[in-house]
N, C-alpha and C positions, 0 to 999 in steps of 0.2 A: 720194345716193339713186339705184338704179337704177332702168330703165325697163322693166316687165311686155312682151314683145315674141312675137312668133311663135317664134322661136331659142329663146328662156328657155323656152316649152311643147316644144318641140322636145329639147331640153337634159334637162329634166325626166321626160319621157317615155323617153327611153334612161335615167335615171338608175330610173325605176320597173322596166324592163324586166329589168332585169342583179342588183337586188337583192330580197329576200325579201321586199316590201310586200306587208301584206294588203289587199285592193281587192276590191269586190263591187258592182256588179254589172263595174264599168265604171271607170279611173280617171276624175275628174273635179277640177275644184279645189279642192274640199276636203282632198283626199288631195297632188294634185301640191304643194302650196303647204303642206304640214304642216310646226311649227315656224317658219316665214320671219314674218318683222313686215312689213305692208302699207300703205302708204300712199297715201289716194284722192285721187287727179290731181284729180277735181274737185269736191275739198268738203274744199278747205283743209290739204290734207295728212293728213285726220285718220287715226290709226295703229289699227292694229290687229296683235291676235296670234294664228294660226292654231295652237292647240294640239294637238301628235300626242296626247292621252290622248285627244280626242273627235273629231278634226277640223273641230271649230266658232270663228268666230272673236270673239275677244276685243276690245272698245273700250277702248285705252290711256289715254285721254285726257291729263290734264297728265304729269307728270312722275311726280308724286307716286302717283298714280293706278296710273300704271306702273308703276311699281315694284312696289306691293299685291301688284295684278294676277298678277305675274310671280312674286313669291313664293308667292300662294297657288296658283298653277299648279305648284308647285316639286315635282321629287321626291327625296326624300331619300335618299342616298345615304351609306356611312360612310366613314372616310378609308380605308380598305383599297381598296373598292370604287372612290374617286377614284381613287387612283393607278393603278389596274387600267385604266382610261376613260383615264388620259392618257398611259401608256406603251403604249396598243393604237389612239392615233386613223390610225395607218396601215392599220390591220386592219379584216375587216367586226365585231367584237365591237362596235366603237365606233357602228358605224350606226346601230343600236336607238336611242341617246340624241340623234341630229342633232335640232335644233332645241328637245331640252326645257331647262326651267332646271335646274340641280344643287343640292343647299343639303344643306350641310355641318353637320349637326346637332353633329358631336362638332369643330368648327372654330369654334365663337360664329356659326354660323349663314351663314359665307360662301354666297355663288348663285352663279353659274357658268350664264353660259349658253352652247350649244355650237351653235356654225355648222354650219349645214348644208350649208355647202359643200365647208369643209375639215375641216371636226371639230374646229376648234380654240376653247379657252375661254377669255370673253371674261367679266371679273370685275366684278362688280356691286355697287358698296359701298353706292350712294347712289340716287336719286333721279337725279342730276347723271347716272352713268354709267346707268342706265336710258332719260335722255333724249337720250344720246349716243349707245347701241344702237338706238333708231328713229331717227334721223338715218344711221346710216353702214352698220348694217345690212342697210338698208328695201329694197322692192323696189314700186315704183310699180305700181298699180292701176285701169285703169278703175270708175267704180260701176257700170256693166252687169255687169263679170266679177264683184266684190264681191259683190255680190247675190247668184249663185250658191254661193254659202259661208256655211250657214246661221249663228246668232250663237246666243253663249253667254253669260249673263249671273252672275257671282259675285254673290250678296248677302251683304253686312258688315255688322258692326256695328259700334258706336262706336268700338273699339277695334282696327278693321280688319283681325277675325277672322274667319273664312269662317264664314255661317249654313248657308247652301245654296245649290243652282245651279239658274240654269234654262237649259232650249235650245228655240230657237224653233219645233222641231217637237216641244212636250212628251218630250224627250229625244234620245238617241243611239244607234246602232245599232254593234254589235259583234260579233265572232266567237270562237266556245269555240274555244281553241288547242289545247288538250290533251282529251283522253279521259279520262272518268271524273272530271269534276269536279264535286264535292260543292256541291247547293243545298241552300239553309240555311234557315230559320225567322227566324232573327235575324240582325244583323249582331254575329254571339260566332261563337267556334271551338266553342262547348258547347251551342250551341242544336242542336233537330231537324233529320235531317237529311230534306228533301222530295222528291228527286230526284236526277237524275245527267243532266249533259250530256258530249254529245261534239263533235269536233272539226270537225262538220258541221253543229255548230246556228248560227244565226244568232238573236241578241239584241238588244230595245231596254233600252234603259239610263233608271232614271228618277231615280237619285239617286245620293247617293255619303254614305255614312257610316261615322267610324270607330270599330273593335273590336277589344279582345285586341290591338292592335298592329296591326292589318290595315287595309287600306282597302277597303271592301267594295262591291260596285256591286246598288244594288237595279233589280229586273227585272220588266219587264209579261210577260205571257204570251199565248199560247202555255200552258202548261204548268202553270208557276209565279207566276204574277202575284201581285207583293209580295213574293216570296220574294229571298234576297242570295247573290250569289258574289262570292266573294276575288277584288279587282280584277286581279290578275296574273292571272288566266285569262282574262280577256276581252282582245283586241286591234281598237281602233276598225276600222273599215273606211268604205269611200267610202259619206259621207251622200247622200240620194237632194237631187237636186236638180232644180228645178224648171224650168218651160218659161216665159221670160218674154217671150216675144215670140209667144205663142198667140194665134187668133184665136177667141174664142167662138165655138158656136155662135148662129146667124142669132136663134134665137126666146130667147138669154137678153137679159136686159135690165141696164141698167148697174148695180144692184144687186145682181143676181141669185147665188146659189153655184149652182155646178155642178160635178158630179166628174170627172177626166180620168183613165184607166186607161193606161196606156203601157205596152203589152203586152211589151214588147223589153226595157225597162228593169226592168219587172216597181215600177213606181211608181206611186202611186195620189195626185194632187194635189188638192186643193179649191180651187178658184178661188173669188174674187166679182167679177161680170165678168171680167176678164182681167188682173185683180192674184191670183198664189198666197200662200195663208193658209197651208197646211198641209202637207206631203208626208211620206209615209210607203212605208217597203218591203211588198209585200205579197204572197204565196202566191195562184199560176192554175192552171186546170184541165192534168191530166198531157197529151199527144199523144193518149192515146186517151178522151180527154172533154174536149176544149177547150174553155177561157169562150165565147161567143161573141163575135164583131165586129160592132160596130157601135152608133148612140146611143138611149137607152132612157130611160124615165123609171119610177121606183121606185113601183110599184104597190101594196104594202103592205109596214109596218113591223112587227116583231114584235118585243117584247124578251126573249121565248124565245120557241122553235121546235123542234120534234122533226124530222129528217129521217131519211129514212130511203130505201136504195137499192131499184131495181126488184128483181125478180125473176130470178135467173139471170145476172146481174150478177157483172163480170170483176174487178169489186174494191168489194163489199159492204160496207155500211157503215148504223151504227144507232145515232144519236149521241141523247141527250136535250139538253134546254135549252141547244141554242146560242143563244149571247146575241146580241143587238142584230142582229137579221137585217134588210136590206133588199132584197128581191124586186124584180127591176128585169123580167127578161123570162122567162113561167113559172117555171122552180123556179130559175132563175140567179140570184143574191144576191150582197150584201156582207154577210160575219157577222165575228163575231168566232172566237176559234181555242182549245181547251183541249186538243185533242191531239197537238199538234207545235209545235215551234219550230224548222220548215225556212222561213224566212220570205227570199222570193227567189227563190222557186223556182216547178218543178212539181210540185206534189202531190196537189192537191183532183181534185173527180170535175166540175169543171166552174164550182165559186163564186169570189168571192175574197175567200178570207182573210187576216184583219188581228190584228193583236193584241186581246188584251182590250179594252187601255185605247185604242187607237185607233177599234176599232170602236165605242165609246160615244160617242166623243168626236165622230165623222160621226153618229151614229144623233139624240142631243141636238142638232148643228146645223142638220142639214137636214132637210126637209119630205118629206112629211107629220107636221105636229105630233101625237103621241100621248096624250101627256096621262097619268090616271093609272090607263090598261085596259092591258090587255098587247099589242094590235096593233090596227092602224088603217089599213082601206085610203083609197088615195089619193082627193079627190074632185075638182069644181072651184072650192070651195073651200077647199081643203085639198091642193093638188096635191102631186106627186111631183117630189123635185128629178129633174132630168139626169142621166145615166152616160154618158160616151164611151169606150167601150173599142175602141183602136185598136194597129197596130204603129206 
């Protein structure tokens, strides 16, 4: 096992630097540590696998377990295509696949996993050589840095075939690689087609299901919420990760949530006291209508809202029922988003937006409780969580 070090970040950071990685906002360890198997220094070794299709990380557990794991993490690949990967691991062709598993559908199903150091493939028959590969593989981990790399959990069933997945920030964020890629109705090649992304949208990811031969990734919006794109279009990018050594502010109390804006990283976290529950990427005011700075408390809840821009206004704007609005300081909010999927960015005239499914997902946890009218201002019994928005 080696030992997680300054140099390994140092090492890894020239290695992002010189290669084609897609990274947003920032690298961070989810992305630097993509494909490597982890092993936590202080909770018994236990293993883990950072997978490049999400950058979340996986619990290995026994042997047995491992192995599953690593298959259903597998991408399939045909024997044409292997030999293509193992006569070009000198080349950058072979980068794309550093650290995924291989499995050889037209081979009785051989895995193949591939080092991310040297590109070389390291063959997986058993359980045995799974538990061999976190042994000699591994690469040592504090749990403080651990923690930073959110987790991804596969559900099986008895026959230890993939049901569905969850990830600990109710999905995963990725980027359109190509222009003009067809969003769908279904996960079919013959369902509706409901839009078109390009090479500048930013995506969260809520499933993964498959069609017609394809693997399809369903998608919150932004735009399309519930809608699927063919998983080859999307390319993970760095998950937002969280601040865990924050000091609340003064007036929350130890049970209390509150939300932290980090205007730099353009991330939006949910604390309860000073444990993060939730972190998601989220869209701020452009330079010429900034969110503002500074901590606020949510004054009224809406779960539609009409807005609509001043008069004579440099970039006018007249949306109906934005969803799940929360009004922290005059007309400044967190809402949800149905006309862009620039998420990361600058773009709003001043709010910030989140995805559909994210913005519901703040709007149901935090206070003021609403109940079942469409908006509810804050009182004091029924107060207004927290907003800190800072750089």
């Amino acid at each position: 096992m080696k030992t997680w070090s300054s140099a390994l970040i140092a090492a890894l950071f020239i290695f992002c630097a010189i290669t084609p990685v897609l990274a947003f906002p920032a690298d961070n360890l989810s992305s630097e540590l993509s494909g490597r198997i982890l092993l936590d220094v202080e909770h018994n070794g236990e293993a883990w696998y950072v997978y490049p299709g999400d950058f979340h990380r996986y619990y290995l557990g026994t042997a047995a377990d491992a192995y599953s794991i690593m298959r259903n993490l597998s991408l399939g690949v045909s024997n044409d295509n292997f030999s293509k990967i193992v006569s070009s691991t000198a080349s950058a062709y072979a980068d794309r696949f550093k650290g995924l598993i291989l499995l050889k559908p037209e081979d009785a199903g051989r895995a193949y996993y591939v080092n991310p150091d040297d590109k070389s493939l390291i063959y997986l028959a058993d359980a045995a050589d799974a538990y061999s590969l976190m042994r000699q593989y591994s690469l040592g981990i504090t749990a403080s840095d651990l923690k930073t790399i959110p987790i991804g959990k596969i559900i099986l069933d008895d026959a230890g075939q993939e049901i569905s997945r969850q990830w600990q920030n109710l999905g995963w964020w990725g980027r359109v690689n190509q222009d003009y890629v067809k969003v769908m109705s279904e996960p079919k090649l013959d369902s509706t087609r409901t839009g078109t992304f390009f090479s500048n949208n930013i995506v969260k990811v809520l499933g993964v299901k498959k069609g017609d031969g394809h693997i399809w990734y369903q998608i919150d919006g932004g735009k399309y919420p519930g809608a699927y794109v063919d998983s080859l279009f999307i390319s993970a990018i760095t998950q937002p990760a969280s601040e865990y050594s924050v000091v609340p502010p003064s007036e929350i109390k130890e049970n209390d949530y509150w939300i932290d804006v980090d205007m730099t990283k353009k991330i939006l976290t949910v604390y309860q006291f000073d444990a993060p529950i939730f972190a998601t990427y989220i869209s701020l005011g452009r330079l010429d209508a900034p969110t503002v700075i500074g901590t606020y408390h949510v004054w009224l809840k809406a779960k539609k809202d009409n807005m609509r821009s001043q008069p004579l206004s440099t970039h006018p704007y007249d949306l109906a029922d934005v969803p799940w609005v929360m009004y922290y300081y005059k007309s400044f909010s967190v809402h949800g988003t149905y006309w862009h999927d620039n998420f990361g960015s600058r773009v709003s005239s001043g709010c910030t937006n989140a995805t559909q499914g994210d913005s519901k997902y703040l709007f149901d946890l935090t206070s003021p409780a609403v109940g079942d009218v469409n908006e509810v201002r804050a009182s004091s019994t029924n107060p207004g969580i927290l907003i800190n928005n800072h750089y």
